[in-house]
NUROKE-608840 format. One record per residue: x, y, z of N, C-alpha, C in turn; chain; residue in one letter; residue number from 1. Coordinates in steps of 0.2 Angstrom, whole numbers, always signed. Layout:
<sites>
+--------+---------+-------+---------+----------+-------+--------+---------+-------+-------+------+-------+
: n_east : n_north :  n_up : ca_east : ca_north : ca_up : c_east : c_north :  c_up : torza : dolo : kevex :
+--------+---------+-------+---------+----------+-------+--------+---------+-------+-------+------+-------+
:      X :       Y :     Z :       X :        Y :     Z :      X :       Y :     Z :     A :    a :   NUM :
...
+--------+---------+-------+---------+----------+-------+--------+---------+-------+-------+------+-------+
</sites>
This chain:
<sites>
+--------+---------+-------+---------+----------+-------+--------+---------+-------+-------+------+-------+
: n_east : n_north :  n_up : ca_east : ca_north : ca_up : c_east : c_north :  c_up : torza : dolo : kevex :
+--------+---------+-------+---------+----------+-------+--------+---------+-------+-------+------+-------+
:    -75 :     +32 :   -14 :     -69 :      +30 :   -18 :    -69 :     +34 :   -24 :     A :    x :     1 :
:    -74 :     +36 :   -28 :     -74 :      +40 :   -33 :    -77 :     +48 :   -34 :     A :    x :     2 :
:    -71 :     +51 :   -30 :     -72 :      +58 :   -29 :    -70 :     +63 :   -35 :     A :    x :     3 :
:    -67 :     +68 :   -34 :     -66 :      +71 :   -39 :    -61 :     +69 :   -46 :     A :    x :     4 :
:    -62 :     +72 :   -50 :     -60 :      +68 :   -55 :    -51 :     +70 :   -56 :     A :    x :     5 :
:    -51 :     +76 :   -56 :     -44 :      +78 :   -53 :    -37 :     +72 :   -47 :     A :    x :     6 :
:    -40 :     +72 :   -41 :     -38 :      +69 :   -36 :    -38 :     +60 :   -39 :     A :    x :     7 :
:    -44 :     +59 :   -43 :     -46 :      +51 :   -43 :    -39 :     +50 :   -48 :     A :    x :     8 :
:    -38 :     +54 :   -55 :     -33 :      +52 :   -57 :    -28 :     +52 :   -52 :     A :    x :     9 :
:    -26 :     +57 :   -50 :     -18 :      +56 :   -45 :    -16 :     +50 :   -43 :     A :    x :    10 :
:    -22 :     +47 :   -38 :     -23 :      +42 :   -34 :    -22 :     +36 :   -41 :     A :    x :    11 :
:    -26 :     +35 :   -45 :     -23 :      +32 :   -51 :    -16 :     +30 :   -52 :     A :    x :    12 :
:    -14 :     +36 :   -52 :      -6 :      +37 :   -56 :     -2 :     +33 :   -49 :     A :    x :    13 :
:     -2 :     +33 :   -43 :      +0 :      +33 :   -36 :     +3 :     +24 :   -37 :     A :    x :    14 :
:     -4 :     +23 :   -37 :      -6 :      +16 :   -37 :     +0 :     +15 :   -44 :     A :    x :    15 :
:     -2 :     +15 :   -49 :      -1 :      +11 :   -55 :     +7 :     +13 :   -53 :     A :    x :    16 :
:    +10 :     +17 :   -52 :     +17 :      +17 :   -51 :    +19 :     +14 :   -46 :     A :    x :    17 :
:    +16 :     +11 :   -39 :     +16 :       +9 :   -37 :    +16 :      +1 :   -37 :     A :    x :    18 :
:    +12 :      -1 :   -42 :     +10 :       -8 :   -44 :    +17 :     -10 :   -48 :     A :    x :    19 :
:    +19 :      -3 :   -51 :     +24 :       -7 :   -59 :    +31 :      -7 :   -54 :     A :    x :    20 :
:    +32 :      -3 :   -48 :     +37 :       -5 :   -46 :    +37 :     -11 :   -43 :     A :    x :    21 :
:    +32 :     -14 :   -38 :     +32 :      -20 :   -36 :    +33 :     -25 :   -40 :     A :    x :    22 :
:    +31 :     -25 :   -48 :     +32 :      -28 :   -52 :    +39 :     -30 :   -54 :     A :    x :    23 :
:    +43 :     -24 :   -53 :     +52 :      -26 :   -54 :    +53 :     -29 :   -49 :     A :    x :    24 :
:    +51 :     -27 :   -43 :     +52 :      -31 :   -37 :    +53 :     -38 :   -37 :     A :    x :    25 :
:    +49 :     -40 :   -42 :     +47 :      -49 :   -42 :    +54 :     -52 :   -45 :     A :    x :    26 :
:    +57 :     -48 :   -49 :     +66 :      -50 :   -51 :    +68 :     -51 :   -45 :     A :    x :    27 :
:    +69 :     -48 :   -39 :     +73 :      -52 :   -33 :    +76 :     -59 :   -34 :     A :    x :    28 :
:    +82 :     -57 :   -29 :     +82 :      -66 :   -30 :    +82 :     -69 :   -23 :     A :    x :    29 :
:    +78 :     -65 :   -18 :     +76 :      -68 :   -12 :    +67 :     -69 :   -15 :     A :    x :    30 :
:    +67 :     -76 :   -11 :     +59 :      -78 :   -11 :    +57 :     -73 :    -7 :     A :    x :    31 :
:    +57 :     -73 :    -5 :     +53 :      -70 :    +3 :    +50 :     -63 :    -3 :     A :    x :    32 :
:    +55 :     -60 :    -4 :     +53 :      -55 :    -7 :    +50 :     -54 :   -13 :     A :    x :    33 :
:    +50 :     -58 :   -16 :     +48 :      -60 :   -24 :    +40 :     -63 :   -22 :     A :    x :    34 :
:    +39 :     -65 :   -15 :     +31 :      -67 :   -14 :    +29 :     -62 :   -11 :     A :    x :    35 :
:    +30 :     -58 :    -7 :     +27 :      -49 :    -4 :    +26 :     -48 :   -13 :     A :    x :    36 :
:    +31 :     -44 :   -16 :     +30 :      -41 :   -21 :    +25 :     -41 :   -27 :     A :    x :    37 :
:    +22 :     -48 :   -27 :     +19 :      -51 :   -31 :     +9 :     -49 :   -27 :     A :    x :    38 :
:    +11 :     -50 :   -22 :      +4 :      -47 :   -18 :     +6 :     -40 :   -19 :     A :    x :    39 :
:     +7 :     -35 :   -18 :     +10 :      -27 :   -16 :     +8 :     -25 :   -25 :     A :    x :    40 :
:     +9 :     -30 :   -31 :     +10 :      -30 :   -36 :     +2 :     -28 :   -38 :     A :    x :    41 :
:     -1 :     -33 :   -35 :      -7 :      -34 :   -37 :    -12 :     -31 :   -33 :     A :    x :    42 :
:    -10 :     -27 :   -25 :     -15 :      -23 :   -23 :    -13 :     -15 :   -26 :     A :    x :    43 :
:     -9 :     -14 :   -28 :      -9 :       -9 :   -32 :    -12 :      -8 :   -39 :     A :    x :    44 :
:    -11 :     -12 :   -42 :     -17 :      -13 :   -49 :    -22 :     -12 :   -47 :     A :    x :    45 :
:    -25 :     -17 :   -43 :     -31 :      -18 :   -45 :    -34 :      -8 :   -38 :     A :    x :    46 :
:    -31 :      -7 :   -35 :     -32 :       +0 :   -31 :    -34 :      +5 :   -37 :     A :    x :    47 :
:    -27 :      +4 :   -42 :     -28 :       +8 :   -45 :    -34 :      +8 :   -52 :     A :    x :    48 :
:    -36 :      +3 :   -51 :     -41 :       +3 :   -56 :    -49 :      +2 :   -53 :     A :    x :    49 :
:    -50 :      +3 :   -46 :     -53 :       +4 :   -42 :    -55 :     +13 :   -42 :     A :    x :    50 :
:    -48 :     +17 :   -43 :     -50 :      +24 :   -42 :    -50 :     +26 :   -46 :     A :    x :    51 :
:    -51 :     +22 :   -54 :     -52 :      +27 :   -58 :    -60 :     +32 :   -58 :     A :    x :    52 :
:    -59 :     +39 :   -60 :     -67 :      +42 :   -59 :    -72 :     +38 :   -63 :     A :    x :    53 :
:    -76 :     +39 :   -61 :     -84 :      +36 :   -61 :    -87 :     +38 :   -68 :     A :    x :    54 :
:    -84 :     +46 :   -68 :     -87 :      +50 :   -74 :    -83 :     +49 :   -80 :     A :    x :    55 :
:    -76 :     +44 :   -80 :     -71 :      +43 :   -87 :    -76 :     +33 :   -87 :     A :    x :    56 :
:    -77 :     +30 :   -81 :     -78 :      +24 :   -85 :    -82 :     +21 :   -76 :     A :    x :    57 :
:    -88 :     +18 :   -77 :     -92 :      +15 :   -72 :    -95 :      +8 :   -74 :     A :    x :    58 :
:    -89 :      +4 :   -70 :     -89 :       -3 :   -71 :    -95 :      -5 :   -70 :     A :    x :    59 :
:    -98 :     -12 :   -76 :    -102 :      -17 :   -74 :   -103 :     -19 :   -66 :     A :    x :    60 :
:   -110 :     -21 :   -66 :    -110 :      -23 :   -58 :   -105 :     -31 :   -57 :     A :    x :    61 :
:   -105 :     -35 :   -61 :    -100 :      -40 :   -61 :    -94 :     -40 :   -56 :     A :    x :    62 :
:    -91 :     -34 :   -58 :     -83 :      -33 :   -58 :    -83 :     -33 :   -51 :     A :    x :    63 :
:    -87 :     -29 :   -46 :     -88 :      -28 :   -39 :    -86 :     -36 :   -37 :     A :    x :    64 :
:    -91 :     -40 :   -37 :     -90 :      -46 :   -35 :    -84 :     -51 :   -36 :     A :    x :    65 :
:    -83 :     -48 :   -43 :     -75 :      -50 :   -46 :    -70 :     -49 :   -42 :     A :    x :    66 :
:    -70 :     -42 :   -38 :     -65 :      -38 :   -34 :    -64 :     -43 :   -28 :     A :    x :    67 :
:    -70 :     -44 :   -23 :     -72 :      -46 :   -16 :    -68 :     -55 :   -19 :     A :    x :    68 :
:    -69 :     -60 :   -25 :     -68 :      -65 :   -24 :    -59 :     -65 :   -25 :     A :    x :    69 :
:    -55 :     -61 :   -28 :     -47 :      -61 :   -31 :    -45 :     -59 :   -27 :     A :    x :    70 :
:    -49 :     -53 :   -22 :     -46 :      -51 :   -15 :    -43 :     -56 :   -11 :     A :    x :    71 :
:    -52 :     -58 :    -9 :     -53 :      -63 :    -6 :    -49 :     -67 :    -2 :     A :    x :    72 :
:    -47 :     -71 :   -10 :     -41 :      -76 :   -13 :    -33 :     -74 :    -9 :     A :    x :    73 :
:    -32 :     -68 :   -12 :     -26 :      -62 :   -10 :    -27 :     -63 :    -2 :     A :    x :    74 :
:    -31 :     -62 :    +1 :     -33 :      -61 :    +9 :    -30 :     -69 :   +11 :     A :    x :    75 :
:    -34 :     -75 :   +10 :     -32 :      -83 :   +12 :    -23 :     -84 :   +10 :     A :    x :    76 :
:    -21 :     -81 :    +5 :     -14 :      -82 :    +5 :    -12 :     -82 :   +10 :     A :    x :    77 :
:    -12 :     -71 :   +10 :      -9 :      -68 :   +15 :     -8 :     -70 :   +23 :     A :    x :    78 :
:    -15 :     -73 :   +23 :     -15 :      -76 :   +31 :    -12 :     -85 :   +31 :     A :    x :    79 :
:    -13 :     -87 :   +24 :      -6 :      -94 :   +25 :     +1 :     -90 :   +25 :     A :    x :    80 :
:     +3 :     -84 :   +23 :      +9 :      -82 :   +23 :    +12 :     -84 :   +30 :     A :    x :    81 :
:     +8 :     -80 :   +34 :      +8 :      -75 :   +39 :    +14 :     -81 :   +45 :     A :    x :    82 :
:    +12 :     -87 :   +43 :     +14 :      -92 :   +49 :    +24 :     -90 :   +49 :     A :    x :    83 :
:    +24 :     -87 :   +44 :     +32 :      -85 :   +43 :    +33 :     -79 :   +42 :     A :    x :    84 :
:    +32 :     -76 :   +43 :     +31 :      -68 :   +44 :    +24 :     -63 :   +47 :     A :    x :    85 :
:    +25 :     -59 :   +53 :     +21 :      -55 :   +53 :    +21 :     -48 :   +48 :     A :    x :    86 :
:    +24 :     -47 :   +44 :     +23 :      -42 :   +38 :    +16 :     -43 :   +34 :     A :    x :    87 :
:    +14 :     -51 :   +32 :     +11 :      -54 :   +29 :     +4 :     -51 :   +32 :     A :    x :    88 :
:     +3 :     -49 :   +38 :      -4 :      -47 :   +42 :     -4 :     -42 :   +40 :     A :    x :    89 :
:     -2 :     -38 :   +38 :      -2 :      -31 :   +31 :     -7 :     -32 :   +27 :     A :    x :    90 :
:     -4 :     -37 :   +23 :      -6 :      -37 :   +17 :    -14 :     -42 :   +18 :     A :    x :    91 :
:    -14 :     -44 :   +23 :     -21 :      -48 :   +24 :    -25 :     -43 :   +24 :     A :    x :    92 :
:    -24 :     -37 :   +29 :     -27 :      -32 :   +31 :    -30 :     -29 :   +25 :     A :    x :    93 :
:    -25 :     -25 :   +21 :     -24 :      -24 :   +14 :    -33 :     -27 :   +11 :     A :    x :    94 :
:    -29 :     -34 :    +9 :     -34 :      -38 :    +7 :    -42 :     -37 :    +8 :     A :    x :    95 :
:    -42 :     -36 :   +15 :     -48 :      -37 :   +18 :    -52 :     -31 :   +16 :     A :    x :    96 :
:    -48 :     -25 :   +18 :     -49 :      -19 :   +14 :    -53 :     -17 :    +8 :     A :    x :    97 :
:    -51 :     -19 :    +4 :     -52 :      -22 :    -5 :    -59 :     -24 :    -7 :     A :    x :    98 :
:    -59 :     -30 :    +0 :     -66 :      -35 :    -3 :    -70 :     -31 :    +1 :     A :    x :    99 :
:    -69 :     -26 :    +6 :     -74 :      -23 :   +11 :    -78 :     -18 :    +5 :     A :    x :   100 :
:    -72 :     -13 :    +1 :     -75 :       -8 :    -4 :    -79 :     -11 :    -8 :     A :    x :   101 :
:    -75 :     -17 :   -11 :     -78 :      -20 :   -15 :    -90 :     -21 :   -14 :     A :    x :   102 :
:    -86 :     -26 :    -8 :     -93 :      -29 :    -7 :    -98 :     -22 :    -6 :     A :    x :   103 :
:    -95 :     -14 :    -2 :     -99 :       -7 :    +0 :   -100 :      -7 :   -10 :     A :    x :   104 :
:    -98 :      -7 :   -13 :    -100 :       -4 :   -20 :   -104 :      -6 :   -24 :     A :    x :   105 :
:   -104 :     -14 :   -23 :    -108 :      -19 :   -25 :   -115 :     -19 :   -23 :     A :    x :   106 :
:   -117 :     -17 :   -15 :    -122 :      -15 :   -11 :   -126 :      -9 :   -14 :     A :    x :   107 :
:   -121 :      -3 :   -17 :    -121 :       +5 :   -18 :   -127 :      +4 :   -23 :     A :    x :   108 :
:   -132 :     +10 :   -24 :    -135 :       +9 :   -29 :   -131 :     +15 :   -33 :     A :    x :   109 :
:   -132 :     +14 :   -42 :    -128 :      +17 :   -46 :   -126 :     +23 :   -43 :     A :    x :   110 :
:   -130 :     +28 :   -44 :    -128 :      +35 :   -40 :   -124 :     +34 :   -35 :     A :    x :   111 :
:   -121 :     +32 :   -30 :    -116 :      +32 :   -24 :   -111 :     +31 :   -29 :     A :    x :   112 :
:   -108 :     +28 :   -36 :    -103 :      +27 :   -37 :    -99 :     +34 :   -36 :     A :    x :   113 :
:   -103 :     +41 :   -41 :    -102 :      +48 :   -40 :   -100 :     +51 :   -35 :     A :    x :   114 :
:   -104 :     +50 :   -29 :    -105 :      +53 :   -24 :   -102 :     +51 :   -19 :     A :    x :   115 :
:    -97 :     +44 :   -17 :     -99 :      +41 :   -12 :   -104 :     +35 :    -9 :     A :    x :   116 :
:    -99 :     +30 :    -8 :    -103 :      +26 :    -5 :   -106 :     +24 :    +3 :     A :    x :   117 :
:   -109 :     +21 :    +5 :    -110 :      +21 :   +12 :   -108 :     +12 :   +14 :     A :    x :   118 :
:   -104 :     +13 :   +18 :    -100 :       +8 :   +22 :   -105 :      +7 :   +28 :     A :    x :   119 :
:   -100 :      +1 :   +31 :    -103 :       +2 :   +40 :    -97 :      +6 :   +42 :     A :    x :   120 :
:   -102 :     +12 :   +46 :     -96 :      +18 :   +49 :    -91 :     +14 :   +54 :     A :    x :   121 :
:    -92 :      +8 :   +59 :     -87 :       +5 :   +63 :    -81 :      +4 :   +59 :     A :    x :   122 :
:    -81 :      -2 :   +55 :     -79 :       -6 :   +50 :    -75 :      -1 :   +45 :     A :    x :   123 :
:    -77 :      +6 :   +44 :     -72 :       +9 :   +41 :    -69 :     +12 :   +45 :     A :    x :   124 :
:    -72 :     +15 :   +52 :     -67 :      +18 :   +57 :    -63 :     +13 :   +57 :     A :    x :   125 :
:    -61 :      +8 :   +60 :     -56 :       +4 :   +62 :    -52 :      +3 :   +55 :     A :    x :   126 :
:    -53 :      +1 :   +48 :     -49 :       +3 :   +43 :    -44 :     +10 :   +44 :     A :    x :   127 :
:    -49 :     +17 :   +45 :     -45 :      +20 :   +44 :    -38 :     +21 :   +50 :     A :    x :   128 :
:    -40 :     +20 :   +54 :     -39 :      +21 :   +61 :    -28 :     +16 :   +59 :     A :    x :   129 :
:    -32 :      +9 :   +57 :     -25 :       +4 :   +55 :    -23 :      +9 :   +50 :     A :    x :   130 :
:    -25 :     +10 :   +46 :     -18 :      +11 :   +40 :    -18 :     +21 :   +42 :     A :    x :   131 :
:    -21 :     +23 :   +46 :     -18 :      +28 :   +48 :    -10 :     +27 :   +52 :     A :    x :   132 :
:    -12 :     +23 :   +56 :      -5 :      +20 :   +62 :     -2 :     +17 :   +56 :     A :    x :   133 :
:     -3 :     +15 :   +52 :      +4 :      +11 :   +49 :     +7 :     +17 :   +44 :     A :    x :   134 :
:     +4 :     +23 :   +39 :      +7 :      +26 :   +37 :    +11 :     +32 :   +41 :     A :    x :   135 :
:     +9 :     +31 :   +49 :     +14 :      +36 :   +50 :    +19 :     +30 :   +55 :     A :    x :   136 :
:    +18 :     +26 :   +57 :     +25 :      +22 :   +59 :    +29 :     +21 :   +52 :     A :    x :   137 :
:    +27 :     +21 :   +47 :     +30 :      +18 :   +40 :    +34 :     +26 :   +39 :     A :    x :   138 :
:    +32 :     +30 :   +39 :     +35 :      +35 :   +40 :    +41 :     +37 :   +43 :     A :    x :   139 :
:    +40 :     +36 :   +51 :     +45 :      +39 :   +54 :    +50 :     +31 :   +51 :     A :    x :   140 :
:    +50 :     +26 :   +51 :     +56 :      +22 :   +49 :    +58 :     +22 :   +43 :     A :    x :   141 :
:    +55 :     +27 :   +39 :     +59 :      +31 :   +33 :    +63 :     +35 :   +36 :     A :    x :   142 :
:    +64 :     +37 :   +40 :     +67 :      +43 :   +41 :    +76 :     +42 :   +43 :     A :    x :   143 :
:    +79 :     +44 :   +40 :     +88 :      +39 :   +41 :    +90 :     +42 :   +48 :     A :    x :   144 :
:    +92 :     +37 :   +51 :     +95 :      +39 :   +58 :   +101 :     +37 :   +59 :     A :    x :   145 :
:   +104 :     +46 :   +64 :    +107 :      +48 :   +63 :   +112 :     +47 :   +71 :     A :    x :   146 :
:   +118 :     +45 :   +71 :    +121 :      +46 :   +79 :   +125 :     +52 :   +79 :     A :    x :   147 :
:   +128 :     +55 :   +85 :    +133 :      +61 :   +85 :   +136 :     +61 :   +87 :     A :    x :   148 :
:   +143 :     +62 :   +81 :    +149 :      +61 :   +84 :   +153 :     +64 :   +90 :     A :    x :   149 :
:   +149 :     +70 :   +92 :    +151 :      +72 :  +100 :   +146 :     +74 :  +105 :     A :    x :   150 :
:   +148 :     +78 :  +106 :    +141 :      +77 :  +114 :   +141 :     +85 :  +114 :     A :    x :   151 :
:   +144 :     +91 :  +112 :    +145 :      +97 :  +112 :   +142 :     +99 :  +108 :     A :    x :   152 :
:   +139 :    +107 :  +108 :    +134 :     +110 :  +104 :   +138 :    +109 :   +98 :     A :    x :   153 :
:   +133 :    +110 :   +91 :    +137 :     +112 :   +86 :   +139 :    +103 :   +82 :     A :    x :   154 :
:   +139 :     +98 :   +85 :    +143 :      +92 :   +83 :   +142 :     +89 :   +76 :     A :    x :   155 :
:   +145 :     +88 :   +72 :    +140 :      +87 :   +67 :   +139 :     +81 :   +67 :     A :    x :   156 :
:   +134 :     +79 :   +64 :    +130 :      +72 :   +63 :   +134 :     +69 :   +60 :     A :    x :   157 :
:   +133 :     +59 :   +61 :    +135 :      +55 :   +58 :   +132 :     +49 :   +56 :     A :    x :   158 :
:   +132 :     +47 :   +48 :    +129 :      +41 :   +49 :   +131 :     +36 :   +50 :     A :    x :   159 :
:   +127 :     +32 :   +54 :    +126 :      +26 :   +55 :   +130 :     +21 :   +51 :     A :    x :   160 :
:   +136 :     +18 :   +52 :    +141 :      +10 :   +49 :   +134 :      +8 :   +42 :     A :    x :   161 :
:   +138 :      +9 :   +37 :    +131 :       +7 :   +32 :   +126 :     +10 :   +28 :     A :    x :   162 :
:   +127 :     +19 :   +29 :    +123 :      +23 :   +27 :   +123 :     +29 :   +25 :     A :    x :   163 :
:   +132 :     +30 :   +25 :    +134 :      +36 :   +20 :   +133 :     +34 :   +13 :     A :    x :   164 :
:   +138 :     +38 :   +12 :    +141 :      +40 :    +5 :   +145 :     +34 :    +2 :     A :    x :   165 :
:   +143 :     +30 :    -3 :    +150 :      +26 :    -3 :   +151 :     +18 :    +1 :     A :    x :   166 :
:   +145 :     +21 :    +6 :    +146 :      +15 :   +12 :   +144 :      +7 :    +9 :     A :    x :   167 :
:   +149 :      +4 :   +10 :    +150 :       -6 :    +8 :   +145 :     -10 :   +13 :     A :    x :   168 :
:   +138 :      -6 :   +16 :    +133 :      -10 :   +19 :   +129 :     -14 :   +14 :     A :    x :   169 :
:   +124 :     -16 :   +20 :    +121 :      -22 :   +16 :   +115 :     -18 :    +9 :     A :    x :   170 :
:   +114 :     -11 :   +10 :    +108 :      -10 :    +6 :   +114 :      -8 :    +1 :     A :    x :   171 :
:   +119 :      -7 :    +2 :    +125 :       -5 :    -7 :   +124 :     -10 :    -9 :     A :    x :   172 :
:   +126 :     -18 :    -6 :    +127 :      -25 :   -10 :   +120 :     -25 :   -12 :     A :    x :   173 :
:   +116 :     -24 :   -11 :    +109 :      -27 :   -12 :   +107 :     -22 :   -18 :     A :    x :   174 :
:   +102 :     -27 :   -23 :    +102 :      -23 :   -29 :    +94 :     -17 :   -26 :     A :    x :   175 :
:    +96 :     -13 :   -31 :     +88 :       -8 :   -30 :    +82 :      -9 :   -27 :     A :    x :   176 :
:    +80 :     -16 :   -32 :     +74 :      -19 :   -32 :    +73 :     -23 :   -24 :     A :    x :   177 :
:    +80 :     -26 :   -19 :     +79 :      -27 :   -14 :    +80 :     -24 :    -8 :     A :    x :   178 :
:    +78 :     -16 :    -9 :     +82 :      -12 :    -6 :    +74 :     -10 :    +2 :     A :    x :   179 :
:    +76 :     -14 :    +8 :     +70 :      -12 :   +10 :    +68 :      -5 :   +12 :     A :    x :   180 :
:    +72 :      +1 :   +11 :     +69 :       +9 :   +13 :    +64 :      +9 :    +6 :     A :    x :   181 :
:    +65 :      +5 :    +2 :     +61 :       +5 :    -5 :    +55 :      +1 :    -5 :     A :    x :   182 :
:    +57 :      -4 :    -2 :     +50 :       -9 :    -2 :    +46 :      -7 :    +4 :     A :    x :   183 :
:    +46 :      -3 :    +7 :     +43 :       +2 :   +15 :    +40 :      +7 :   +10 :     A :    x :   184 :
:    +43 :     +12 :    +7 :     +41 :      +16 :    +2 :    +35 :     +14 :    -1 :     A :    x :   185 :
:    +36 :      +9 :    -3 :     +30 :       +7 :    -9 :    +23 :      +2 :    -3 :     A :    x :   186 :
:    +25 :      +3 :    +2 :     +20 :       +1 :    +6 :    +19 :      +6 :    +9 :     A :    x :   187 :
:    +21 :     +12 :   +11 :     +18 :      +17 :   +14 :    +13 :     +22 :    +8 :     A :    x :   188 :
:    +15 :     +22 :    +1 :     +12 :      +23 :    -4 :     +5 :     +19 :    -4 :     A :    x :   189 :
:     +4 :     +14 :    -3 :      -1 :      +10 :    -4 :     -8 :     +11 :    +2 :     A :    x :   190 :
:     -3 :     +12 :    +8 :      -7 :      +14 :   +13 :    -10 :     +20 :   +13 :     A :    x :   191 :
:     -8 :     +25 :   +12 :     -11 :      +32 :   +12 :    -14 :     +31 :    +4 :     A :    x :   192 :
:    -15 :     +28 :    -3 :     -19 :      +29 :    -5 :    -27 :     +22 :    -4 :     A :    x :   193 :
:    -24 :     +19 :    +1 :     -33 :      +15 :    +3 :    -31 :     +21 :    +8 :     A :    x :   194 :
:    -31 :     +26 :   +11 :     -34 :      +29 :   +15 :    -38 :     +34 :   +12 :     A :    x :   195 :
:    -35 :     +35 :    +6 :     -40 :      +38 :    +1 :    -47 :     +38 :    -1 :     A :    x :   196 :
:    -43 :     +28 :    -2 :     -52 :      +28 :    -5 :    -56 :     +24 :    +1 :     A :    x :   197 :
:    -55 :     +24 :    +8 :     -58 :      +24 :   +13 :    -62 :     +28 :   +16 :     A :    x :   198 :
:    -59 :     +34 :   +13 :     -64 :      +42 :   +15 :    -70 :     +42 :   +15 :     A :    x :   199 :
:    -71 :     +43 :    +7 :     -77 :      +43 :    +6 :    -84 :     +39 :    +8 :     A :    x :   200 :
:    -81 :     +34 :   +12 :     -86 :      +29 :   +12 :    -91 :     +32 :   +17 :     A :    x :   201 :
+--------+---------+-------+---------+----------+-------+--------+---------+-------+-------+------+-------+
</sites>
């Protein structure tokens, strides 16, 4: 989790924007959305203050335990969510993730903070393995699709009822904050930076 000092800020800055945009997010005026963001809000902070480097500031042994129990928490939510959304399995995962690091760092003796900790290698394979497959499925459904106005070489492309220029679909009426290629955005962010701090283990 705590590699170089370079990269550990980036990862820092990644999270913390990520965190402060889920924050706006919680304006919505859909529940549904306003309960994701609120979680997405808070695995982002605390992500981010997980990777800060070792060699700017190496938390009390406390804090570990701290992390594994507000995860924890965060994780029993997510899986009362889930009975009305499969999205909600995300964030359990997410969760789980957390308390996993949490509790490998807790176990680490001082020195691993610098260097790397040691995990159970199954247990992070299968971490990395899911949020590898979610950053690249989250990916390609960023990607704007496109249909063609003809069938002849050369045809130009067109977008989709809803996704030009100008266009009166549902993400124009829907404010920023409820915009979902944004709120996918901010979860594919989140997932390549735990994939970050899953490396090292």
């Amino acid at each position: 989790m705590h590699g170089p000092a370079s990269s550990g800020w980036l990862l820092v800055a990644l999270c913390a924007a990520t965190g402060a945009y889920c924050l706006l997010r919680m304006r919505s005026s859909v529940e549904e959305q306003r309960s994701a963001a609120g979680g997405e809000a808070l695995m982002g902070f605390g992500m981010a203050a997980m990777a800060v480097p070792a060699a700017v500031f190496t938390p009390p042994a406390w804090v570990w335990p701290g992390y594994a129990v507000v995860f924890g928490a965060a994780g029993l939510r997510a899986l009362w969510a889930a009975r009305s959304g499969r999205h909600h399995l995300h964030h359990l995962v997410g969760a789980a993730a957390m308390v996993y690091m949490a509790v490998v760092m807790a176990d680490s003796p001082a020195h691993a903070h610098a260097h790397g900790a040691s995990g159970t290698p199954a247990l992070t394979g299968a971490l990395l393995l899911y949020f590898t497959g979610y950053v690249l499925l989250t990916g390609v459904r960023l990607i704007p699709v496109v249909t063609v106005a003809g069938s002849g070489a050369g045809a130009p492309a067109v977008p989709l009822p809803g996704q030009g220029p100008g266009a009166d679909g549902p993400a124009a009426a829907a404010g920023w904050g409820d915009r979902p290629e944004l709120a996918r955005a901010c979860r594919l962010s989140m997932a390549i930076g735990m994939l970050a701090m899953l490396l090292p283990l």
